[in-house]
Each structure stands twice: as C-alpha cells, then as structure tokens.
N, C-alpha and C positions, 0 to 999 in steps of 0.2 A: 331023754335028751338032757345032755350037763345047764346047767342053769349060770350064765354068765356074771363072773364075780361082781361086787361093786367097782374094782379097779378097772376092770374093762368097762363096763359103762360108762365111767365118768372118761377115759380116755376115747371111746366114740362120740361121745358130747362134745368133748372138747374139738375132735378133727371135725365134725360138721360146725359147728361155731364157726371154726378159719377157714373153712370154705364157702361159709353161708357172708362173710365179712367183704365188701365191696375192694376189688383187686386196686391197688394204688400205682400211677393214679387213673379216677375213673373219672376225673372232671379238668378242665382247662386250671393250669398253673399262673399266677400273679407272679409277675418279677421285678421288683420295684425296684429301678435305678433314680436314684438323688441327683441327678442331673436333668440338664432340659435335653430335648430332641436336636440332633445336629452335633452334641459336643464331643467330647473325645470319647467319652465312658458310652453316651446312649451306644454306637454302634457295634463299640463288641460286647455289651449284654444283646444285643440282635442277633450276633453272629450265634454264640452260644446258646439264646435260647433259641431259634432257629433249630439248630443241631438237636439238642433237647426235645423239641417238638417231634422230629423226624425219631428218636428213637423210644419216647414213652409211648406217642400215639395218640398223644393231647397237646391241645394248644397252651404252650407258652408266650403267656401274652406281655410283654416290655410296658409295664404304668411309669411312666414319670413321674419323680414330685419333689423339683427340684427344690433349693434353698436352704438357707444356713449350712454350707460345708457339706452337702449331703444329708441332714441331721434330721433333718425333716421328714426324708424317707427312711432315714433307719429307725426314729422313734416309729413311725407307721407300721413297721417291717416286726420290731418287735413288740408292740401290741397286737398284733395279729395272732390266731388263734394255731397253736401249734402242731397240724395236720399234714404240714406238705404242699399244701396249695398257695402258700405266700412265701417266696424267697426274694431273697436280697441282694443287691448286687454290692458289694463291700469293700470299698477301697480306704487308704489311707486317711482320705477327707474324713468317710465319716467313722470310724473305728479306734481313730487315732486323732486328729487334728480338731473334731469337734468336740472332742473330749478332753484333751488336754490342754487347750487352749481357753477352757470356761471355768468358771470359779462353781458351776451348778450346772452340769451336763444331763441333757434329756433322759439320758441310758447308762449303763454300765455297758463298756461292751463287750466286757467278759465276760458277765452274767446274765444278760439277758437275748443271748444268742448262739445257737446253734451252728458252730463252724462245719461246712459240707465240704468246700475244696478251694484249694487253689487258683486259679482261671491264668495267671502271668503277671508278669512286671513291665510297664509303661516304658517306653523309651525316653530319656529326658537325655537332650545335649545342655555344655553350658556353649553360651555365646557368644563373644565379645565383638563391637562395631571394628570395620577394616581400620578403623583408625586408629587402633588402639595399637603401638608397637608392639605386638607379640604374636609370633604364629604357634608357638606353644601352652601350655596351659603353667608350665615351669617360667616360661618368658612372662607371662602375664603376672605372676605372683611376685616376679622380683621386679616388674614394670610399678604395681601395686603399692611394692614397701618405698620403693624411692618416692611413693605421690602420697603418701598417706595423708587419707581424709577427701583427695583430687578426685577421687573415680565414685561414678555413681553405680550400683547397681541394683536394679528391677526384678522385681516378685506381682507375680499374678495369683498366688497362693499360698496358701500355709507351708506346702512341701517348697517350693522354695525359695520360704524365709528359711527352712533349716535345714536347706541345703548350701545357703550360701552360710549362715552363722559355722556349721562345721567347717567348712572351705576358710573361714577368716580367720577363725580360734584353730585349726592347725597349722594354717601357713603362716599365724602372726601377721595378719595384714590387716589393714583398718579402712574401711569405704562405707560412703553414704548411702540409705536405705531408699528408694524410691518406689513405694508401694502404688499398686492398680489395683484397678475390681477388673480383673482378668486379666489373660494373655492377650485375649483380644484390641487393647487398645495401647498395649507395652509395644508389639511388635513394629508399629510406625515410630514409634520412638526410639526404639533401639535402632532401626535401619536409619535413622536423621541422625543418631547421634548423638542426642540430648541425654542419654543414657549409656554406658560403657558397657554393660554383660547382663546377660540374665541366666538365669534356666529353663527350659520349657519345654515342654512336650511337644512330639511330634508336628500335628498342625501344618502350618502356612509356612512354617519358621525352615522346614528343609529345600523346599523348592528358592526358598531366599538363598540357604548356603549353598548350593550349588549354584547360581548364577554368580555368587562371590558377594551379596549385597549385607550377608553376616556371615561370621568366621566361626566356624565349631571347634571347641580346645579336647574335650572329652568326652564320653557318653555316659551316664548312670547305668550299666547292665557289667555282667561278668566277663560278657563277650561284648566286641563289635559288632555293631547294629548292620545288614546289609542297607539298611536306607542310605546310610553314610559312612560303606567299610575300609575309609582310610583314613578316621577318627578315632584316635584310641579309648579305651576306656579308661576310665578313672584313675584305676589302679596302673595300668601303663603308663599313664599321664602323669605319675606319680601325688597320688591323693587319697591314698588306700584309707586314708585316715576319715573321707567321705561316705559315711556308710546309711545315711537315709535312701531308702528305695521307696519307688513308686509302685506297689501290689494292690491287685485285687480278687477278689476271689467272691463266691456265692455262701449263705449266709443263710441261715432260716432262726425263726425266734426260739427263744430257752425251751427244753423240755422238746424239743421234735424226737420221734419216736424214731430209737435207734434203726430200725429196719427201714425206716422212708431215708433216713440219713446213709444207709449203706447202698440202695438204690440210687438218689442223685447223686452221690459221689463216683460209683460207679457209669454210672451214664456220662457225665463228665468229664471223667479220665479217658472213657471211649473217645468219647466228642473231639477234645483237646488232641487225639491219638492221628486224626483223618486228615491227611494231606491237604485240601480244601476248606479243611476249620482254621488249621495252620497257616496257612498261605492268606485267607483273609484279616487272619488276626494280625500277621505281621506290617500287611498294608497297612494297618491301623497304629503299626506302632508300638508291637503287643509281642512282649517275651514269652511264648506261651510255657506254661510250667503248671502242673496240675501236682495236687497234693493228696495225704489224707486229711481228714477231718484233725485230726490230733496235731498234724504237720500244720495246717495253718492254724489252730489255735494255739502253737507254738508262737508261728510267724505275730498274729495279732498280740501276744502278749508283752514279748520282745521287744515290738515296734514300739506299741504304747508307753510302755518301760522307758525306751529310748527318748523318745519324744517329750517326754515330762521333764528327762534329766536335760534335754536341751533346752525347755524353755523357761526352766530354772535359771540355769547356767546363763541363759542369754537375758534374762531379766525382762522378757515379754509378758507385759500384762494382762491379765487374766480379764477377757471379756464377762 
C-alpha cells in the first residue's frame, strides 16, 4: 500500500479544519442603527434585517444607540470584534457628518470599517411655505435674489445644512440659517410660516404636500419619487449643481473576514432584489439600490471628500 505523501496529509488537515470550523453564521447577528426607535432610519434596518433573518437562518437583532449624529453607534459598531456578528447600519450622519463636522472624530470611517453594501438613498424634498411666490424651484431662486437676507430657511440636520449651503453658493442667493434639533419640531414652523423652505425627508412632511399645507419644488433622487411623481427632481428643477445625497448602506468593523463580507453582501443584494423588501422600503422613503462592498466604499469616500470641502467652503465650525 502507497504511503500518502506529506502534501496530502497537510491538505486532508486542512479540509477537515474547514469543516470541523462553525458554518457562518451559527449565532443571532447585532445590527446597530444610531438612531432611536420610531425614526426614519430604525424602520428600514427592520425591513432589511428582517429579510436577513429569513435568508441566513438567524436572528438579526435591530440594538439602537442613538446620539451624536449616529456616532455613538458607529464608534460601538467599530470596536466590535470582527466576526460577522456586529453590523452597522451606515448612513451619511454617521460616516460623513460626524466626522467632518468635529475637529476630533471618534473613528476614521474609512479605516475602521468594513463596507458590505449599499441598502439606498433617502428621499429628501425641498419645501417652501404656500406663501412664498413661487411654484417652481427656478421661481423660488429668483423670488430669493430679489429678497436677499428676507427668506428664512430651516435644517433639522447636518445633511440639510449642506444641502441648502450648495442650493445657495450655486444659485447665488443669500438667506438666513434657522437651525432645529430635528425635523420634528421645524415642520409646525414651516406650515405657520415663520420659516420660508426647508429640506426633509419623507416623514409627516408628504401627507402635508398633498393637502397643499407645503409646497414641494424638487426631490433629492435621480428619478421621481412615486410618494410625489409630479415633483421633479433636482436636476429637472434645474440644480444639477446640488449633489449631496442622503445613502445608507450596512457596515461591519475594520478587518471583517473577506468570505463573511461576500456572504452579507450577497444576502443583501438578494434581499434588496424581492418585490416585498422593495415595496416596504419605498413606503419608507427609501431609493432602494444595493452595491458591492468596493462600490460603496467608493460612495463613502467620495461623500466624505465632499463634505469637508463644503464645510470648508461654508465656514462651519468645527464642534
């Protein structure tokens, strides 16, 4: 009988090893969204992990932990130990906005996180009170230069402070900053008046434009949003020069091991694929668009990129 060389030995070691190695994954999945329960973000990391759960075979469980911009749960997200078992739910707040708006950011967030996919882009209209002479978004800008310094408008977040700073440094228009700690408490003010336009995500703010009680000029997306498909987009609106988006995508900490990173991505892209994922995500507001992992650490580099050179340029101080 031939006596089996050392190569085959060490190659039968090795296949029992990866089958003796616990199949991934074999325990319930952490999905920490930086937001609180109720808000725009918690429900479509529910949607998604939901969908998730149905195709690994384990619970994906939605931890909250909201505060500071998200930053709170991304520093969590990226001390976390790099297995697969702690993902991130990653949008603009915390990737972008709580990084480039601090003089000493908790994280890198290019280097201490593992980009897995895509998930979509937010729906943002801009809004301006019925009172404001303009039903275009073209009307409104030249409504704007004739009042300069006259028109207020309102931010509920970092994304649109620098949604509006691009809208002002391309149209050349100059208007006063009226900051909130939320959408939540802008939206009574912009329907009274006391405030001229904002930007804001989906929410309370569409059931207002269709009764006529705010007026939508544009949308943030490439296409028309069906929530509101006789709103142009930006770019039809003529404001192509508007290029901050609202994305988020899933997220795991630095060093996650390329094959768990090939597996949620693809589970994702499935997910993202199902008529029923789709259809929830949109009620939500939610451009669905899934990526690869390369594709959105594209997107995340870019953005941040962007973001720094605007609050440069806009002279916003560094918390």
């Amino acid at each position: 009988m031939k006596t089996p060389s050392k190569a085959a030995l060490a190659l039968a070691l090795l296949v029992c090893a990866g089958s003796a190695l616990p199949q991934y994954p074999s325990k319930p999945i952490r999905f920490i969204v930086g937001f609180p329960p109720g808000g725009s973000a918690d429900p479509v990391a529910r949607i998604v992990g939901a969908a998730l759960s149905q195709q690994l075979g384990q619970p994906v469980v939605v931890e909250n932990k909201p505060g500071a911009d998200s930053a709170i749960g991304a520093e969590l997200a990226a001390k976390s130990p790099p297995n697969g078992y702690t993902i991130f739910f990653g949008s603009n707040s915390a990737m972008t906005a709580a990084v480039a708006l601090r003089k000493n950011p908790p994280y890198d967030p290019l280097a201490d996180f593992t980009p897995v996919s895509l998930i979509g882009r937010a729906t943002v209209f801009l809004y301006v009170h019925p009172g404001v002479p303009a039903a275009t978004l073209k009307g409104f800008i030249e409504h704007a230069r004739s009042n300069p310094g006259k028109l207020n408008y309102a931010t509920g977040n970092p994304l649109s402070i620098l949604y509006n700073v691009q809208l002002m440094n391309s149209a050349g228009i100059d208007m006063l900053h009226v900051p909130y700690k939320g959408e939540g408490p802008l939206v009574p003010d912009l329907v009274a008046g006391r405030v001229q336009s904002s930007f804001l995500s989906v929410g309370s703010a569409v059931p207002l434009a269709k009764d006529g009680r705010l007026r939508p000029l544009a949308v943030l997306l490439q296409r028309r949003s069906p929530l509101l498909p006789d709103v142009p987009t930006i770019d039809e609106a003529g404001a192509s020069a508007v290029t901050v988006r609202h994305w988020a995508g899933v997220f795991g900490p630095a060093r996650l091991p390329r094959e768990v990173v090939t597996r949620l991505n693809r589970e994702i892209n499935i997910a993202l694929e199902k008529p029923d994922v789709i259809e929830q995500l949109q009620r939500q507001g939610y451009f669905v668009e899934a990526s690869t992992p390369e594709g959105l650490a594209a997107i995340n580099r870019d953005d941040l990129a962007l973001w720094r050179r605007l609050v440069r340029e806009a002279g916003i101080p560094l918390e």
